[in-house]
N, C-alpha and C positions, 0 to 999 in steps of 0.2 A: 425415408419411407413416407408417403401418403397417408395422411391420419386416415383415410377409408380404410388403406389397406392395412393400418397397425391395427385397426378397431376389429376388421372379419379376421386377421391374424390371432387376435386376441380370443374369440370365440372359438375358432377352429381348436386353441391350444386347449381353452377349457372342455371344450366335446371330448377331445382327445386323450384329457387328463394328464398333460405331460407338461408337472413340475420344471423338466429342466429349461423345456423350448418358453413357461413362461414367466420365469427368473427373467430371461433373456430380454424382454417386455420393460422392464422395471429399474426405473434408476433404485440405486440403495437404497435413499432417504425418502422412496416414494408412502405415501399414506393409502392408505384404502377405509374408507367410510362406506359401512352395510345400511341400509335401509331402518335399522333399528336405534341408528347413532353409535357404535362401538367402531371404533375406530383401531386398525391393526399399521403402526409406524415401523418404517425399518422392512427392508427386504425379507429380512430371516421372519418374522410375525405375518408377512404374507403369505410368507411360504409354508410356516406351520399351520395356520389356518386355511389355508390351500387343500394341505397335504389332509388333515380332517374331512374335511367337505367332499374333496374326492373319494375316501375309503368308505364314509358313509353314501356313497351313491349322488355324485353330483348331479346339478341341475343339466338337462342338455338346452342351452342358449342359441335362439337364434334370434339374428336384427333384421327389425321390423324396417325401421328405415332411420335416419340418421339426417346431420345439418354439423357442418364443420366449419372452423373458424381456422387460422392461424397456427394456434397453436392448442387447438381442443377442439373435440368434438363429442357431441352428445348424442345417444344411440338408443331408441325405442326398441324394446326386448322382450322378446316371448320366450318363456322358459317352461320345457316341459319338469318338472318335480318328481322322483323319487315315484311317487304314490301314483300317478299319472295326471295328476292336479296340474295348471300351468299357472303361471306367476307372471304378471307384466310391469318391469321396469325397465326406469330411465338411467342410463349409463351414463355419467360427464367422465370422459378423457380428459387429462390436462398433459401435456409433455411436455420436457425441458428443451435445452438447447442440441442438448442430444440426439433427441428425438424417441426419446425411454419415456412410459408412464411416469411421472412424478406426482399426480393425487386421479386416484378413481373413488368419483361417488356415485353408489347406486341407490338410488330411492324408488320407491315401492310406488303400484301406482294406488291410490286411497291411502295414501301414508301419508 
């Protein structure tokens, strides 16, 4: 898969809120780092922190625009919030050999 198309794959699953389609996204041992530095290891710690995020009222995610490399690519992101507040972060993709998520960091922008 085209890291463009893993990355709007990736957003369509989070709009959509559908845990299973983005397990499917994620190698096991991948990491995820929030904007704040807490870091969730391990598929199952995604997906609980997912599965949170989602029942409280996820963000709805769209990308802005994007620049890929190889084997990552990073994704300027407009996210509407809960409240109708919007958020803009940068996404780094990293994929393995597979072509699964294996580390997403999102950092905040003023962060």
């Amino acid at each position: 898969m085209r890291l463009t198309a893993l990355a709007d794959r990736y957003f369509e699953i989070i709009r959509d809120r559908d845990i299973d389609r983005l397990v499917s996204l994620y190698a096991d041992d991948a990491v995820l780092t929030l904007p704040n530095g807490t870091k969730f290891e391990g598929i199952a710690a995604i997906v609980a922190f997912q599965r949170d995020v989602f029942e409280r009222g996820a963000p709805y995610p769209t990308p802005v625009s994007c620049i890929a490399g190889e084997s990552e690519i990073a994704v300027e992101v407009s996210a509407r919030l809960p409240d109708g507040s919007v958020r803009s972060t940068a996404n780094f993709f990293y994929t393995n050999e597979d072509g699964r998520i294996s580390r997403l960091s999102i950092y905040g922008q003023g962060s």
